[in-house]
C-alpha positions, 0 to 999 in steps of 0.5 A: 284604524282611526275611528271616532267609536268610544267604549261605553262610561261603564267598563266591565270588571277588568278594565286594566288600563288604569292600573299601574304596570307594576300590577301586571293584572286586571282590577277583578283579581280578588284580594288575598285570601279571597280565594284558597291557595294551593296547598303545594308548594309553587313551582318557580317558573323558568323566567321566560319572557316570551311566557304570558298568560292573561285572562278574562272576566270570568275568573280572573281571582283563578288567574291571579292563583295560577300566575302567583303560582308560577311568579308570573306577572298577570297580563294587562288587558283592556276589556270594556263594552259599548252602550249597546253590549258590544265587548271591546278588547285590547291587549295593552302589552307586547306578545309578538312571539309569545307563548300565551295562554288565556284563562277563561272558563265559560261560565254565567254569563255563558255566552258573554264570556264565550265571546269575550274569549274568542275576541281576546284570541283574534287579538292575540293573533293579530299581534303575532302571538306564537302560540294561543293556549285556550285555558278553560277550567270549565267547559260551556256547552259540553252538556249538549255534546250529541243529538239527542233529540230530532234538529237539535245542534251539537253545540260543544262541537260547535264551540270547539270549531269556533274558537280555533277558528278565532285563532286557538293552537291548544287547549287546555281543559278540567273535566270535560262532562264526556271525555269524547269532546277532545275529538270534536276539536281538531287542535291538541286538547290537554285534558285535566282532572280535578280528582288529584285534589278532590282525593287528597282532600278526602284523604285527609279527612279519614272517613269512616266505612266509605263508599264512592257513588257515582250519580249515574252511570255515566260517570262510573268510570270516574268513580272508579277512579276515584274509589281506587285511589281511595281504596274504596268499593263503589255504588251507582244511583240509578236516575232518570232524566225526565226533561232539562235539568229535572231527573227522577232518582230510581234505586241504588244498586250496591251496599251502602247501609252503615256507609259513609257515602261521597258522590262523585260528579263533574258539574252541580248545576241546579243540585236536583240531581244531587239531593235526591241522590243523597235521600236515596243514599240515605233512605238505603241506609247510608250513615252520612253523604258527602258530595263533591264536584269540579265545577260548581255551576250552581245555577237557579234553586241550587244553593236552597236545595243544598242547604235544605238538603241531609247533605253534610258537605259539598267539595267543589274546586274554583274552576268557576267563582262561587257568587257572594251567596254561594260563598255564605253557604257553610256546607260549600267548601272550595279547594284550588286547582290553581297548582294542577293549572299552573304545573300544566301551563308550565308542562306545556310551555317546557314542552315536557309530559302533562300525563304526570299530573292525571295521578 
């Protein structure tokens, strides 16, 4: 439509227009090395014209992984925003008929990604894209997934309806906090784990006397998972959450004297949770504590509690990018799921099994 609206002088970080073609990406990739890559061999894409991918801003150093892995190009975007905040969005390539997925996991800042996705989605499909891929390596909102309390939404059912409403045909996730939430969308939803890396790290490590902890019981069934594949008995902290983001830990229930402990958890967010796990695990007699993670979220007094804390180490994958300081934090190692990502895309694409990848 001809309209005299301008961006904003101050475009957001992957403003692509003034790139070169050749390029193929956004300006936010990050430069080579700034990430860790796959430690598996990519698979070379079937050059497949009508296979794109593009992103957002959130992650586009992830993206740039994903699309390295497969011998894609990044597809170019324009994405920019107005004086008073409004995100702008344009496709610069042809995707009529395409097959397009779009990288974008809602992390900081949560909703200004949340939106900057779904408006990449509408454009999508009002250039006729075939099919609209959401490629969400970290899930906003899943924590608010039930009402817990008296007239209090379910926000991550609410998500789901929106972005298929934006127009969405998949979705292709890592780690959902409660595996329950495929069902709140009414799309096909491919559910990843992270745990295929996280074990093959650990694995290589040969950690003495090991023991799998799961930080509560939720997340049991994941430890167990993970504890099989590692050929390793489990224990269970038992906390209780006394309000947002504050929890109290109460007692460990199972051996873990002269162990080597690893806690197994989906997200970090302020690592209150974490540290007085590990003082717990450690306080029972454990020899050391190591924790690792899908999702860094790392938000508020994370990265101080972590340091101060007895924790040898924390294994987190890139679904979310570390902040500068995070990146400084010498006990945070980061492993890529970009290979995990980039396979499933293909899979997806070829119309052939995703289950493969769960072992």
């Amino acid at each position: 439509m001809d309209t005299a609206v301008k961006p904003s002088e101050t475009p957001l970080a992957t403003e692509a227009a003034a790139q070169p073609a050749a390029e193929a990406g956004t300006a936010a990739v990050a430069k080579p090395g700034e990430q860790p890559k796959s430690d598996k061999k990519p698979v070379p894409a079937r050059r497949d014209d009508k296979l794109r991918i593009f992103c957002g801003t959130s992650n586009p150093a992830l993206a740039k992984e994903v699309c390295d892995f497969l011998g894609l190009p990044l597809g170019q975007t324009f994405l920019t925003q107005f004086s008073d905040g409004e995100i702008y969005v344009q496709i610069l390539e042809n995707v009529r008929g395409a097959d397009v997925f779009v990288i974008q996991p809602t992390c900081d800042p949560v909703s200004h990604n949340l939106m900057q996705l779904l408006l990449i989605i509408d454009a999508l499909k009002r250039a006729s894209a075939r099919r609209i891929t959401v490629v969400m390596p970290y899930f906003g909102y899943a924590r608010q997934d039930r009402k817990d309390k008296p007239r209090v939404p379910i926000s991550s059912k609410l998500v789901a309806d929106i972005l298929t409403t934006a127009g969405a045909n998949r979705a292709l996730v890592v780690d959902l906090h409660a595996p329950q939430i495929q069902g709140f969308f009414n799309i096909p939803v491919d559910h990843l784990f992270a745990s295929p890396v996280l074990v093959d790290h650990f694995r290589k490590r040969q950690l003495p006397n090991l023991t799998v902890v799961s930080p509560d019981a939720g997340g049991v069934e994941r430890a167990r998972f993970f504890a099989k594949k590692m050929d390793a008995p489990i224990a269970i902290v038992d906390k209780r959450r006394t309000e947002i983001n504050v929890t109290e830990v109460m007692h460990v229930i199972g051996d873990v004297r002269d162990r080597t402990c690893v806690i197994l958890d989906d997200i970090v967010d302020t690592a209150g949770t974490l540290v007085k796990t590990v003082q717990a695990l450690l306080d029972n007699g454990a020899r050391d504590v190591y924790a690792c993670a899908s999702h860094p979220v790392l938000s508020g007094p994370a990265l101080e509690r972590i340091s101060k804390s007895n924790l040898k180490e924390l294994v987190v994958t890139n679904t979310i990018p570390l902040t500068e300081a995070g990146q400084k934090e010498p006990k945070i190692k980061v492993l890529t799921i970009a290979g995990l990502i980039g396979r499933a895309i293909q899979s997806i694409h070829d119309e052939t099994s995703v289950s493969k990848l769960f072992n």
